[in-house]
C-alpha positions in Angstrom: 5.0 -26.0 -15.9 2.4 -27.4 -18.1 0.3 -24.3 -20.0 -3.8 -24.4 -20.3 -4.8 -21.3 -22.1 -8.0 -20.1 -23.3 -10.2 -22.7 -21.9 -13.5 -22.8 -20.1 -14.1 -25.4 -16.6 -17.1 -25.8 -15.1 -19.4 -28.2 -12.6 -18.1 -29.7 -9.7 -14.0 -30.1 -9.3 -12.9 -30.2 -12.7 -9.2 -29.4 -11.7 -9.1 -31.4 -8.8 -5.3 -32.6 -7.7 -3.6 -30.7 -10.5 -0.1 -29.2 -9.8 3.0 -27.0 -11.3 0.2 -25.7 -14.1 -0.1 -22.5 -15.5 -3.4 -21.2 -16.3 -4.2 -18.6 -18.9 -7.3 -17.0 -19.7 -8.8 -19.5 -18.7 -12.7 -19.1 -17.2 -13.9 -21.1 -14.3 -17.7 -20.9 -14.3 -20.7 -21.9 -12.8 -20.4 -25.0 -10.3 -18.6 -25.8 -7.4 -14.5 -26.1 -6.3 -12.8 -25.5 -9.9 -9.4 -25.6 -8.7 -9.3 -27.8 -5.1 -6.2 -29.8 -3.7 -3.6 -28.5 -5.6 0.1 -27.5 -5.7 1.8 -25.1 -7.7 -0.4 -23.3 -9.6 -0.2 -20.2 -11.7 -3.1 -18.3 -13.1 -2.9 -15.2 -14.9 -6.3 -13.1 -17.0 -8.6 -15.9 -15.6 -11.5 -15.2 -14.6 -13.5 -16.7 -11.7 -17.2 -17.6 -11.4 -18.5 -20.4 -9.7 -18.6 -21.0 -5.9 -15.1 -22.0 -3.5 -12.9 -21.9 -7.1 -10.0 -21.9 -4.9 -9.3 -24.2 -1.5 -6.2 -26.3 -0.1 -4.0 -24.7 -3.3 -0.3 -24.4 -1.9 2.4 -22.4 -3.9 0.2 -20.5 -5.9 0.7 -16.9 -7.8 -2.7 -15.1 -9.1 -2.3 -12.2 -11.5 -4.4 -10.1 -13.4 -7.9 -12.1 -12.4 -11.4 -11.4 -11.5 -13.4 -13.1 -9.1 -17.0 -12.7 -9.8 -19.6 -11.9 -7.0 -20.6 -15.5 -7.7 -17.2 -17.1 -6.3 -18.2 -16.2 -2.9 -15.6 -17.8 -0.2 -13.3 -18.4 -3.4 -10.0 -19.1 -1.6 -9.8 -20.8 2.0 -7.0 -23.0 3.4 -4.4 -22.0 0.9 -1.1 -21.6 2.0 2.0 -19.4 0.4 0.0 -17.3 -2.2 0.7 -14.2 -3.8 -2.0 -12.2 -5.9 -1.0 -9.2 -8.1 -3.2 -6.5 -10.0 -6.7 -8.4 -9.7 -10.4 -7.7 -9.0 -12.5 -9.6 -6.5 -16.3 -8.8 -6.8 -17.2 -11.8 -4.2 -17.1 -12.0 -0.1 -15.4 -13.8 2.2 -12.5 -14.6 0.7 -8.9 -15.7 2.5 -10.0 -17.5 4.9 -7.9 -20.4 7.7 -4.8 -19.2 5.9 -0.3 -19.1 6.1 1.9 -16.7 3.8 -0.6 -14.3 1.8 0.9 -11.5 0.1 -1.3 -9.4 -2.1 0.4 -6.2 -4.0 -2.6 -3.9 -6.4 -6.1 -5.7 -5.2 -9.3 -4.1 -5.5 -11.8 -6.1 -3.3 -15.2 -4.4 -3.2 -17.4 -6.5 -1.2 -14.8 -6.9 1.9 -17.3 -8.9 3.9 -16.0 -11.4 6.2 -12.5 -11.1 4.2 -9.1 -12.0 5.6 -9.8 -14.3 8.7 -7.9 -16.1 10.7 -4.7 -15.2 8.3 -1.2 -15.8 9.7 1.6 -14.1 7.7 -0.7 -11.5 5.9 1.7 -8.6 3.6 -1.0 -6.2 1.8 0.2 -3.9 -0.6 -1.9 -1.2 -2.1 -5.3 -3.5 -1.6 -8.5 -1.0 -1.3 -11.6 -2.4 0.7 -15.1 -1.7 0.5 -18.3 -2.4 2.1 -18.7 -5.4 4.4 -18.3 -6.1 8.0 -15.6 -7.6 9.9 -12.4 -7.5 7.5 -8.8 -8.5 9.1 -10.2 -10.6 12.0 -8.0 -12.9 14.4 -5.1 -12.2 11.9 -1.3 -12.3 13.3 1.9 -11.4 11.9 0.3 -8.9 9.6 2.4 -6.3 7.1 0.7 -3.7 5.3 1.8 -0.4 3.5 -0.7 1.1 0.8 -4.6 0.2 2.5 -7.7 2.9 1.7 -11.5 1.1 3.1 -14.8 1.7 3.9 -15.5 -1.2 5.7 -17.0 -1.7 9.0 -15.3 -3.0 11.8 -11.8 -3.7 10.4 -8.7 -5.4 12.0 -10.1 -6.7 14.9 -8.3 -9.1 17.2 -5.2 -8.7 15.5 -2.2 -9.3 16.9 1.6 -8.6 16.0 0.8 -5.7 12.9 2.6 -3.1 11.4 0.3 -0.5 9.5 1.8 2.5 7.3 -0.2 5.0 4.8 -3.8 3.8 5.4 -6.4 5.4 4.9 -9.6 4.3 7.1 -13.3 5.0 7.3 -15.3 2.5 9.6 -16.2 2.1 13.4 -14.8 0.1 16.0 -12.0 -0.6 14.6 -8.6 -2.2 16.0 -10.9 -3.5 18.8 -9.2 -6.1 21.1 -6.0 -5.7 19.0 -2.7 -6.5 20.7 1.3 -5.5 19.4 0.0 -3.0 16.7 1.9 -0.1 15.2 0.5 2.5 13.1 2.4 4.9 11.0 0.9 7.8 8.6 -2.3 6.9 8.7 -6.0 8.3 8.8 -8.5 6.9 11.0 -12.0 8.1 10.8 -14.9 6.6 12.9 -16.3 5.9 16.3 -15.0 4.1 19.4 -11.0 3.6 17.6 -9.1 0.7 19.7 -11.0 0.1 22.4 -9.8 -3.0 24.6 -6.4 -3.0 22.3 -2.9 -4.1 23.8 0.5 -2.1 23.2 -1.2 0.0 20.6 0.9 2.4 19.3 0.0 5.1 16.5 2.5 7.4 15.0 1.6 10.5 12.6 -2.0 9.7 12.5 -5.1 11.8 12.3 -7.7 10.5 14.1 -11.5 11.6 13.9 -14.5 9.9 15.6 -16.2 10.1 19.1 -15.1 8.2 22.4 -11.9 7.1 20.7 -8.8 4.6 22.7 -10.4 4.0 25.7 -10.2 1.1 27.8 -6.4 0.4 26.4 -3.7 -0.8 28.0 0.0 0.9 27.2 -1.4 3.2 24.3 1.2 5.1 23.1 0.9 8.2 20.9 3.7 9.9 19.5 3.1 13.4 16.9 -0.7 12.3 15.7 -3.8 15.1 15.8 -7.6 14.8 16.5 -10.5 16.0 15.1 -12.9 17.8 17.0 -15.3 15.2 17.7 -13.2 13.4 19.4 -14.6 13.3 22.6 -14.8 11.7 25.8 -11.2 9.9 25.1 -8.9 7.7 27.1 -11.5 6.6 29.4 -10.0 3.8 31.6 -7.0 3.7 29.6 -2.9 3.4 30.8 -1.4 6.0 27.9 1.6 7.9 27.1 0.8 10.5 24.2 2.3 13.3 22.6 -0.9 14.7 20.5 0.0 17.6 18.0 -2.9 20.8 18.2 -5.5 20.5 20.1 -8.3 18.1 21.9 -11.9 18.5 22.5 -12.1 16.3 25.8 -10.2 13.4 27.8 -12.4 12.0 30.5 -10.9 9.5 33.2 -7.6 8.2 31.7 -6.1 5.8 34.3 -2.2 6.4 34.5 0.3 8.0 31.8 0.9 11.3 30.4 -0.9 13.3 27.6 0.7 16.3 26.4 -1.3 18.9 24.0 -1.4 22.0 22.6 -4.5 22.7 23.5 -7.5 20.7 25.8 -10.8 21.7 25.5 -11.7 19.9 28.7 -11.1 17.1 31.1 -13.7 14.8 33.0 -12.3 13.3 36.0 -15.5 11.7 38.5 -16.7 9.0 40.4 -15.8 6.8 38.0 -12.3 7.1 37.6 -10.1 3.8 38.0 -7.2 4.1 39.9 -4.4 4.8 40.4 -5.9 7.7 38.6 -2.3 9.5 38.2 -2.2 10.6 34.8 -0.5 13.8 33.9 -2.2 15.8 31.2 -0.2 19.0 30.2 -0.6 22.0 28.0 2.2 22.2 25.9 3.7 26.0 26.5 
């Protein structure tokens, strides 16, 4: 690979078309599309300032960057990329893209982040602020995730989560083929609308949460106690550890608990309205 090191780039695409390079400490400043079209690219301690630094790169390995708040929508339409142990200050990154694997990545203005993303592996990546992060991804992999976002992994599909922690509302909405393991989910209206959702060992906190779902499936996971009002209109097989404020109108299934505070069954209840909820003895 040819080697640039400790060099400044700015104004409008002045790496255009470069391939098998290896950038270090090297600054990409004010302008527009620093590094566009290209192949094979390494960059390791650069830093990242200027607007859409990053789009159409294939083959590419980031380490040990920063991305300014001014590289807004830095990388889009980038396939088979790996970033390590960086910094992003900027929204709406990762946008339209194939094979993205980030391991140590702080992002802390999540907004719009991680769209339309197919073959998405997240490794100990925090999140925080913004709307909308993890939307119409598929084939998503993630093990070490902590975020204050709003409104995360919507319209997901084919995901397997493990030791997240997450604070947001309406989350997993319209989700289908999701797995949860170890994880803490706080906030309002969790899953609604999802498809062959299935949390394991989670602790879940937040009013009205997995309703309208179809095959929910809850194996050893716990609820706070403001967790109210859940399973409406949902077909659910769950095995819920301690004990539940109130279940109102689940359609078919089985919840088992050690305790119910109550259960709403009315008017409104869809049919075949033949779920079994049982104290645990």
């Amino acid at each position: 690979m040819k080697l640039i090191k400790n060099k400044e780039f700015g104004g409008e695409r002045p790496l255009f078309g470069i391939h098998d390079v290896r950038l270090e400490n090297v600054n990409i400043t004010e302008g527009e599309s620093g590094i566009k079209k290209c192949h094979h690219i390494e960059a390791d301690h650069c830093r990242f300032m200027g607007k859409y630094p990053w789009w159409h790169v294939d083959h590419s390995l980031i380490t040990n960057c920063y991305f300014e708040v001014g590289s807004r929508s830095a990388i889009w339409y980038s396939d088979n990329m790996e970033m390590r142990d960086t910094v992003i200050d900027a929204p709406k990154l990762f946008r339209e893209m194939n094979n993205l694997k980030l391991t140590n990545v702080v992002i802390n203005d999540a907004d719009e982040t991680f769209w339309k993303v197919n073959g998405l592996t997240l490794r100990n990546v925090t999140l925080h602020e913004g709307t909308y992060p993890v939307m119409f991804c598929q084939n998503v992999d993630v093990d070490g995730w902590e975020s204050d976002s709003k409104y995360v992994f919507q319209y997901v599909k084919n995901a397997v989560i493990r030791n997240a922690k997450i604070t947001t509302k309406d989350s997993f909405w319209e989700t289908e083929n999701v797995t949860i393991y170890d994880s803490e989910l706080n906030g309002e209206y969790l899953g609604w609308h999802s498809k062959n959702l299935k949390l394991v060992n989670c602790h879940i906190t937040g009013e009205q949460p997995l309703c309208y779902c179809q095959n929910l499936i809850l194996e050893n996971c716990t609820f706070g106690e403001d967790c109210d009002r859940m399973f409406e209109e949902s077909t659910v097989q769950a095995d819920i550890r301690g004990a539940v404020t109130n279940i109102k109108n689940p359609t078919s299934g089985k919840i088992v608990a050690d305790a119910i505070g109550s259960v709403t069954i009315d008017e409104n209840v869809l049919q075949p309205n033949n779920c079994e909820i049982i104290i645990r003895k």
